[in-house]
C-alpha positions in Angstrom: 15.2 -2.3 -6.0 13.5 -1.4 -2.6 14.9 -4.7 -0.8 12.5 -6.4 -3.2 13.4 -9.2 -5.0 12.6 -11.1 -8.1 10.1 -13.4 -6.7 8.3 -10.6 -4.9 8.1 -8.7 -7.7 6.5 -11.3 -10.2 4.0 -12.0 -7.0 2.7 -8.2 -7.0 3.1 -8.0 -10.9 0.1 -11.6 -10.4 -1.8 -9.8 -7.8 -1.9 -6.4 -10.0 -3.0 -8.4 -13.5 -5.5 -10.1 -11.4 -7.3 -7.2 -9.7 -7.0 -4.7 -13.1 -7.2 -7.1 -15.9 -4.6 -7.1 -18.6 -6.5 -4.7 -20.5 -6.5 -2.2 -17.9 -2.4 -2.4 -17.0 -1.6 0.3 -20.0 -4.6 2.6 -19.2 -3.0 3.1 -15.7 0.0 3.4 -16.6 -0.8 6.2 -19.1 -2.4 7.9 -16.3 0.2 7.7 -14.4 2.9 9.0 -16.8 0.9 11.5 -17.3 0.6 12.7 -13.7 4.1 12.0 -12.8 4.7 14.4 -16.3 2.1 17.2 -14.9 3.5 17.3 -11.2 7.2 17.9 -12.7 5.8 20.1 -14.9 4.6 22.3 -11.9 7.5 21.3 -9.5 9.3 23.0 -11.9 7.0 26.0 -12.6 7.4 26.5 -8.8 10.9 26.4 -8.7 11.3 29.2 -11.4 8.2 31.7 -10.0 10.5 31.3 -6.9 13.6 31.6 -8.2 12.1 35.2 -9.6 10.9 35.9 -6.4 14.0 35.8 -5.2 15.7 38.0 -7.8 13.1 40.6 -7.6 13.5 40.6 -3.7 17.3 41.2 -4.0 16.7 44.2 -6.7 14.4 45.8 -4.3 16.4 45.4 -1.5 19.7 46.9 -3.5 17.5 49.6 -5.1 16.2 50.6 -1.0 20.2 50.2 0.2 21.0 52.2 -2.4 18.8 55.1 -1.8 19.2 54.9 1.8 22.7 55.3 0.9 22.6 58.2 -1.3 20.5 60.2 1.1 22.5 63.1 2.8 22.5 61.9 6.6 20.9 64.5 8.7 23.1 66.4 11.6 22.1 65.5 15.1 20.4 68.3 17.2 21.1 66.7 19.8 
């Protein structure tokens, strides 16, 4: 896990008990479950206002080929 080992791990898991208090631990981590659940929550509103972005710029761009298409080309007077 991140080149960490087992003995690192229970050193930062001291350090972090020490400086937040036992009582503390589970109030962070709530908050942080939380934010990690309202970033992916927007990460994936993002990806799908996007995503319809996308569609609705390929419709308009068929729709304007289309009738680009369909208009009668003009003789040259040249």
């Amino acid at each position: 896990m991140f080149g960490i080992g087992t003995g690192e791990l229970l050193v930062i898991l001291v350090v972090v008990v020490l400086l937040f208090g036992a009582k503390r631990i589970p109030e962070i981590a709530k908050g942080l479950g939380r934010a990690a659940h309202e970033f992916k929550k927007a990460k994936n509103d993002l990806a799908r206002e996007s995503e319809e972005l996308v569609a609705n710029a390929e419709k308009h761009a068929a729709a304007e080929d289309k009738a680009r298409n369909d208009k009668p080309e003009k003789p040259n007077a040249g």
